[in-house]
ZASETOR-892542 format. One record per residue (C-alpha): residue in one letter; residue number from 1; x, y, z. Coordinates in nm, 3 decimals. Layout:
[node "A", NUM, [X, Y, Z]]
...
This chain:
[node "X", 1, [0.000, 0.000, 0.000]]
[node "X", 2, [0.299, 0.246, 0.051]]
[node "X", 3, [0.438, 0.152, -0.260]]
[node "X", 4, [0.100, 0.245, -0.412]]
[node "X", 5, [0.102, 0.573, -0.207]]
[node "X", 6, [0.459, 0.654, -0.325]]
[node "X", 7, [0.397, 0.566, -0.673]]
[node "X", 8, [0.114, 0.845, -0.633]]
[node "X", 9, [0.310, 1.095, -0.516]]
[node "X", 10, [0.528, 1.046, -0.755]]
[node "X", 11, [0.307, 1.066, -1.034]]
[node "X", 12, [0.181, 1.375, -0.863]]
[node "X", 13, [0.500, 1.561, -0.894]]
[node "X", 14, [0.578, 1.488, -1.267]]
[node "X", 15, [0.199, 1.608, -1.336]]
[node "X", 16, [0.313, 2.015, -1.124]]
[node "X", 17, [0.647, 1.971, -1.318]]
[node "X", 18, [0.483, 1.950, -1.667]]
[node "X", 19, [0.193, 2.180, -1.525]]
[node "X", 20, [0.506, 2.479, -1.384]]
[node "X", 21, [0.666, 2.383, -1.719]]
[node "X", 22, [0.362, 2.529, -1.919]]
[node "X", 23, [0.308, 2.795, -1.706]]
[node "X", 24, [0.685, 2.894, -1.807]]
[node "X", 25, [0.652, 2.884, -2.112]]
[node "X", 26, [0.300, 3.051, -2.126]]
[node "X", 27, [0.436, 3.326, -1.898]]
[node "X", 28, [0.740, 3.379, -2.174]]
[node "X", 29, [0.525, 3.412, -2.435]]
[node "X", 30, [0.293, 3.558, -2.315]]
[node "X", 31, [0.524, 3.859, -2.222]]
[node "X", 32, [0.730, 3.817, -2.533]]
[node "X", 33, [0.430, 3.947, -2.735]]
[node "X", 34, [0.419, 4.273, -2.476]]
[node "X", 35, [0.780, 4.323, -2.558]]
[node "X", 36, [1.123, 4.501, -2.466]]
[node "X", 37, [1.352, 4.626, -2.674]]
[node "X", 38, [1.693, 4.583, -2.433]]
[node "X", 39, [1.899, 4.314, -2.584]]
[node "X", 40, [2.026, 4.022, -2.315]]
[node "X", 41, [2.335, 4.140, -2.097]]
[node "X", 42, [2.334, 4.547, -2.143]]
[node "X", 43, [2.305, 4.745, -1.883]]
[node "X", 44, [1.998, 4.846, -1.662]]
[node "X", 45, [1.817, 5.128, -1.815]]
[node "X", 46, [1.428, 5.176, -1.783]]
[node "X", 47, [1.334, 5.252, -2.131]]
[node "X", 48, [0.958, 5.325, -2.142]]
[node "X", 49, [0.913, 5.033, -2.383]]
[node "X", 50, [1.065, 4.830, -2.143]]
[node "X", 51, [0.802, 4.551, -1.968]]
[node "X", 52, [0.930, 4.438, -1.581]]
[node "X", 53, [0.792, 4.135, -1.426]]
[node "X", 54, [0.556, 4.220, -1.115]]
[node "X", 55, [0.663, 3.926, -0.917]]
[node "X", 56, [0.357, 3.975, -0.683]]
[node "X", 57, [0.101, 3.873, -0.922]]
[node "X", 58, [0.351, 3.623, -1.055]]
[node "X", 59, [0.458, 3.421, -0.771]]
[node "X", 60, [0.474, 3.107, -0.948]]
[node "X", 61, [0.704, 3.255, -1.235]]
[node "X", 62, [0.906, 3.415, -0.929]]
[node "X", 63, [0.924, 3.026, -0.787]]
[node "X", 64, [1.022, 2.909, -1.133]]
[node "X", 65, [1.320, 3.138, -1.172]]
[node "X", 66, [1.457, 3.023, -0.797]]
[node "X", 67, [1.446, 2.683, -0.888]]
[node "X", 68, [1.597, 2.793, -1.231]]
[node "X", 69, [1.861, 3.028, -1.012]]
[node "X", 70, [1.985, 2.691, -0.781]]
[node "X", 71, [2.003, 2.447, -1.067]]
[node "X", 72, [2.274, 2.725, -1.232]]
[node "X", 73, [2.432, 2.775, -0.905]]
[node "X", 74, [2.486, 2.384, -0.832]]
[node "X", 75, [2.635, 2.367, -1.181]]
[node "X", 76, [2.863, 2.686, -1.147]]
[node "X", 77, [2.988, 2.530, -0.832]]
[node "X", 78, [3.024, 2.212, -0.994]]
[node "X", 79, [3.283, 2.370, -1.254]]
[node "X", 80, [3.441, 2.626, -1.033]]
[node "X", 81, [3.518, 2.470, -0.762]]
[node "X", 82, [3.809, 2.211, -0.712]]
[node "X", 83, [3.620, 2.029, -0.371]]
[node "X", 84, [3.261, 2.141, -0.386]]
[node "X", 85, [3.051, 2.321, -0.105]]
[node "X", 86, [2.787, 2.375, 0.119]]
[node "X", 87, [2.502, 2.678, 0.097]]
[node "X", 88, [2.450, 2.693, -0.222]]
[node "X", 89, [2.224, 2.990, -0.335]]
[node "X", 90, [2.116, 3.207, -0.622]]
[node "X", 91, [2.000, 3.572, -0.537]]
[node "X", 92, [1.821, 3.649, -0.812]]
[node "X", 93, [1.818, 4.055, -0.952]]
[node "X", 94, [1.447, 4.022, -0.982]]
[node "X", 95, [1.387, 4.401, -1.047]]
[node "X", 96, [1.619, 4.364, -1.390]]
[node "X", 97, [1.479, 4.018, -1.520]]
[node "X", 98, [1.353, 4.081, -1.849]]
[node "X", 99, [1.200, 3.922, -2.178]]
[node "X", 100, [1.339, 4.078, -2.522]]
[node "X", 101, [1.085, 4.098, -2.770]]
[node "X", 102, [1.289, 4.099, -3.085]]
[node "X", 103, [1.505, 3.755, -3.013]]
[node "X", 104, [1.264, 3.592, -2.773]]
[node "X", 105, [1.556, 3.546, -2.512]]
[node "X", 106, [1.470, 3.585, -2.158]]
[node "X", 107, [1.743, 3.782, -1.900]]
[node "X", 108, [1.784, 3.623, -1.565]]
[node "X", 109, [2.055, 3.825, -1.360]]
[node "X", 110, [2.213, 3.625, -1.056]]
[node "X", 111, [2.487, 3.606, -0.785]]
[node "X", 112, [2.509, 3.236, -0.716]]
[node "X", 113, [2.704, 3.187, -0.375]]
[node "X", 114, [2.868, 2.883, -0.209]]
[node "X", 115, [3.071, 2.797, 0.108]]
[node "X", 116, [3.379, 2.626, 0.061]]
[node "X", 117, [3.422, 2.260, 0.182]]
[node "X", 118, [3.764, 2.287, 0.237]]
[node "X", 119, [3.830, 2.605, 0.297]]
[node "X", 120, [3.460, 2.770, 0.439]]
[node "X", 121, [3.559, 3.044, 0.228]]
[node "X", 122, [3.227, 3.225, 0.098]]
[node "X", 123, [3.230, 3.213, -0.299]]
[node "X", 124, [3.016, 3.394, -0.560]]
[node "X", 125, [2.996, 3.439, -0.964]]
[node "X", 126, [2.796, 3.733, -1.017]]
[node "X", 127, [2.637, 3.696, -1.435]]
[node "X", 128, [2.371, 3.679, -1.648]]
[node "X", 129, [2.109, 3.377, -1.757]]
[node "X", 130, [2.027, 3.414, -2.110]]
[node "X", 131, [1.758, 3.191, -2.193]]
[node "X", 132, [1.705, 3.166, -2.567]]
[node "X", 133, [1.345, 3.102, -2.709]]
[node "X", 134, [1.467, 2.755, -2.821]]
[node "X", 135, [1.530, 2.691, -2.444]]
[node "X", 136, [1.902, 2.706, -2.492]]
[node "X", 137, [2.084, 2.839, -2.165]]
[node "X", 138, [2.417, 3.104, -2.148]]
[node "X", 139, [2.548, 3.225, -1.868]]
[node "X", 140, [2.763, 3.549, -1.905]]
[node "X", 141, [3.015, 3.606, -1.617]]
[node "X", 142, [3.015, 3.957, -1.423]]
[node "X", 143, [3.248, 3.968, -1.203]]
[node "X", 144, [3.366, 3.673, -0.906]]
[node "X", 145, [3.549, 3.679, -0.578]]
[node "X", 146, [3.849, 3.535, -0.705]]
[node "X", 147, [3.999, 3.231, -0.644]]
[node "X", 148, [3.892, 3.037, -1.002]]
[node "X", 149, [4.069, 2.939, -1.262]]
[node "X", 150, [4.047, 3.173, -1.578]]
[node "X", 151, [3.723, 3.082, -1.779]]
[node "X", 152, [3.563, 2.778, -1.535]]
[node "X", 153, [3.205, 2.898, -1.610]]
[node "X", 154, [3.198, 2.924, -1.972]]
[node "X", 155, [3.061, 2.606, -2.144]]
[node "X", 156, [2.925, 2.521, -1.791]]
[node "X", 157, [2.613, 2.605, -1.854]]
[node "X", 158, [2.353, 2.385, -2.028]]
């Protein structure tokens, strides 16, 4: 019977995984018809024809980025660091994410932060998530604290 129960639950998930996935994508398209003109990775700006995200009255696109936000910072830490770490996080620019209407491409900016294992050192990669309208991922470095080797995050990425 717990097998049955699990099996459930399980099934349950997959179903609010496809269910968040549409929303996503409904969400992006929906705003990529309202439109932006700032191309992915310049700088912040406000132009009037400029659309922001009101993450109030989209708290389930706001969720969506997070978990979009930890699975970059888990693979940036995978890359850049030598021994791995512990508090992972992703704090997430939310007043500068942003859809561009003419490629489609949707503008995530991020500091992803880790603790060393070895070293407890705290650790961050400050960049951009460009998310192409195919679905195809770049991240474009900022800045870092140091302590990388030159180039670990590009490529990283997926």
């Amino acid at each position: 019977m717990s097998e049955l129960n699990r099996n459930k639950q399980i099934h349950k998930q997959m179903q609010m995984k496809k269910y968040l996935t549409i929303l996503l994508i409904t969400t992006i398209s929906f705003f990529k018809l309202t439109g932006q003109t700032r191309l992915p990775g310049a700088t912040s700006s406000n132009p009037a024809s400029e659309k922001s995200f009101d993450f109030t009255l989209e708290a389930q696109l706001k969720n969506d980025i997070d978990d979009i936000g930890l699975a970059i910072a888990n693979s940036l830490m995978n890359c850049c660091s030598s021994y791995g770490g512990t508090n992972i996080r992703s704090d997430i620019d939310y007043q500068e994410v942003r859809l561009n209407e003419v490629t489609g491409s949707f503008t995530i900016p991020m500091t992803v932060n880790w603790q060393g294992s070895l070293s407890g050192n705290n650790y961050w990669i400050k960049g951009k998530l460009i998310i192409s309208s195919n679905g195809t991922k770049t991240w474009l470095k900022i800045k870092d604290s140091g302590g990388f080797y030159a180039g670990c995050s590009q490529g990283c990425v997926k």
